[in-house]
N, C-alpha and C positions, 0 to 999 in steps of 0.2 A: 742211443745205444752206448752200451759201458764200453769203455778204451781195455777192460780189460778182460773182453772176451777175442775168442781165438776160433777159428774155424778147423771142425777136427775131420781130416782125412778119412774114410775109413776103408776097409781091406774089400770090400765090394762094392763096386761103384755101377753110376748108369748104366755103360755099355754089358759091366756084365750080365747087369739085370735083365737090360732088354734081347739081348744072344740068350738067355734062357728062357726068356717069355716068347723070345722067334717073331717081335714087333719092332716096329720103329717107335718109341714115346714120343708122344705128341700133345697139345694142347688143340681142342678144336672149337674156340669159344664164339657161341650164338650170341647176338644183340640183336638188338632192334625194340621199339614199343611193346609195352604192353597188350596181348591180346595178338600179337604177330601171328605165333604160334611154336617161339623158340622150345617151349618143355617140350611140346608134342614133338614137335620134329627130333630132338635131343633124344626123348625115350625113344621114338622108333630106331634113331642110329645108333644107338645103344643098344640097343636088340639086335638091328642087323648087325654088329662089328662082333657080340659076343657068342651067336652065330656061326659064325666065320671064323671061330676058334681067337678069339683076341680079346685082350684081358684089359678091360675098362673100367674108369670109375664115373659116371654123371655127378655133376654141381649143379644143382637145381635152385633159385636165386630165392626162392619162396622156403623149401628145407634148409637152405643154411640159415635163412634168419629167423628160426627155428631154434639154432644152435649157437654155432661159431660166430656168429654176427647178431644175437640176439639184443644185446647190447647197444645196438645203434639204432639211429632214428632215422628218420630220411629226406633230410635236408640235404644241401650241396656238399657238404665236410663228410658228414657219415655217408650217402653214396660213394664218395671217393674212399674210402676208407673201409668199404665195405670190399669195394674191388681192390682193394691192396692186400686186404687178407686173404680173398681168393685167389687173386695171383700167386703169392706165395705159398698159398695150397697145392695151388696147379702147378710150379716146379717141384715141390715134394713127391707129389704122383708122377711127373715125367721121370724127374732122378731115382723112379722107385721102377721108372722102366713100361709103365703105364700108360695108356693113352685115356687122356682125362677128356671128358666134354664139359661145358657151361652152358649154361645157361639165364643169360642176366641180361638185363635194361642194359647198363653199363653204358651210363647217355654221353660221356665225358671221353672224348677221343684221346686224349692224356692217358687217362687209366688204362684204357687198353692196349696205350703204346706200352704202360709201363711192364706191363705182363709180359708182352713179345722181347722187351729187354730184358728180364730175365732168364729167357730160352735161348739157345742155339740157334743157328738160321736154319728154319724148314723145320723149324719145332713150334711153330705158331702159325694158325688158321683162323682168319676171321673170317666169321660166317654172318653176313649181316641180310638177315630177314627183313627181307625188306615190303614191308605191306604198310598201304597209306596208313594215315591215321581214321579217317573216314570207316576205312573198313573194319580197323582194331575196334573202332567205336560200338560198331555195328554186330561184332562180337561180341564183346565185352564178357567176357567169362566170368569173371568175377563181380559183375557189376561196379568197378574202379570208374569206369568213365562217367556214369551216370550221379556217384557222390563225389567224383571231381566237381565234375561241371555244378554241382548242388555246393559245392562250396564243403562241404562235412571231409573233403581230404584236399588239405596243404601241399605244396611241393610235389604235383604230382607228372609226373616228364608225359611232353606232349600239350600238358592244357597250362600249367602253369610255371614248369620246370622244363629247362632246357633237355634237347636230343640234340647229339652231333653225329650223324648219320656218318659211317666210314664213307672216304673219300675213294677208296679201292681195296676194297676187301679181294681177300683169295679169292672167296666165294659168294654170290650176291644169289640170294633166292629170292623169286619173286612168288611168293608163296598163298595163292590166288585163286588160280582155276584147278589148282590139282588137288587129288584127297592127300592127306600128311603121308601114306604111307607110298606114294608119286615121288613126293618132295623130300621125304628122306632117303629112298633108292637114288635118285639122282644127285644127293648130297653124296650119299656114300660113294656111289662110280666119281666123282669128280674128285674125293680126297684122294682114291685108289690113284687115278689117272694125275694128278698132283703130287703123288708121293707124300702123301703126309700118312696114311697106315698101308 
């Protein structure tokens, strides 16, 4: 970064943003495997929070590299590097007064401290989906697991790319026996009852 940039104040900031929006900004970022069921759960609490009158943005790990991350590949450097751009995403949505959701692999326990250190305290949720791999396999929505294991995808987290599963996430779903829209209402009551929206 140039020594001769400068950080510009401006005349509205988070707090007043979020006193107008009548929310608390928040980040409430999903991990976990592939095939978990981070988007699904993501859309439904996205649905329920805009619902309930609150003003949200969803990071979906598949549409941003789509766009803003199209550019990377997905090896160990550009996964990390892919979550460094969403992090700094996801501060832009909180200081904009927002409560942003993700939705991302984000196998690298690093990356997702470095997001939390970008925020406030109580301005980051880690929601870690947590469903074996067995059963992600067993899913496989996209069929990933089955050209993993075929060898036709590289670097793929779980079969041949490291997961570092949160050691104490806010919130841990065991996202199993319930239908998505079970496991997104109980998502939502625990952020309420958490204080994150």
């Amino acid at each position: 970064m140039s020594n001769n940039l400068t950080w510009h104040q401006h005349t509205v900031n988070k707090q007043a943003r979020a006193k107008k929006l009548k929310q608390k900004p928040s980040v409430i970022w999903l991990t976990g495997l592939s095939g978990s069921g981070k988007s699904t759960i993501a859309s439904l609490l996205e649905k329920r929070l805009f619902e309930a009158n609150h003003t949200t943005y969803l990071l979906d790990g598949d549409n941003v590299r789509h766009g803003l991350c199209g550019d990377l590949g997905f090896d160990d450097k550009a996964r990390v590097e892919n979550i460094r751009r969403i992090s700094e995403v996801s501060k832009l949505f909180v200081d904009a007064g927002q409560i942003v959701i993700t939705a991302f692999i984000s196998p690298f326990k690093a990356d997702r401290d470095y997001c939390r250190s970008l925020l406030e305290s109580g301005e980051f949720a880690e929601v870690f989906v947590d469903t074996p791999l067995e059963i992600c396999e067993q899913r496989d929505p996209k069929g990933l697991y089955k050209k993993a294991r075929s060898g036709d995808i590289k670097n793929f987290t779980g079969i041949d790319s490291a997961y570092e599963s949160p050691i104490s996430p806010e919130i841990r779903l065991n996202y199993i026996d319930e239908t998505p829209p079970e496991t997104a209402e109980r998502l939502y009551q625990q952020l309420v009852e958490k204080g994150y929206i």
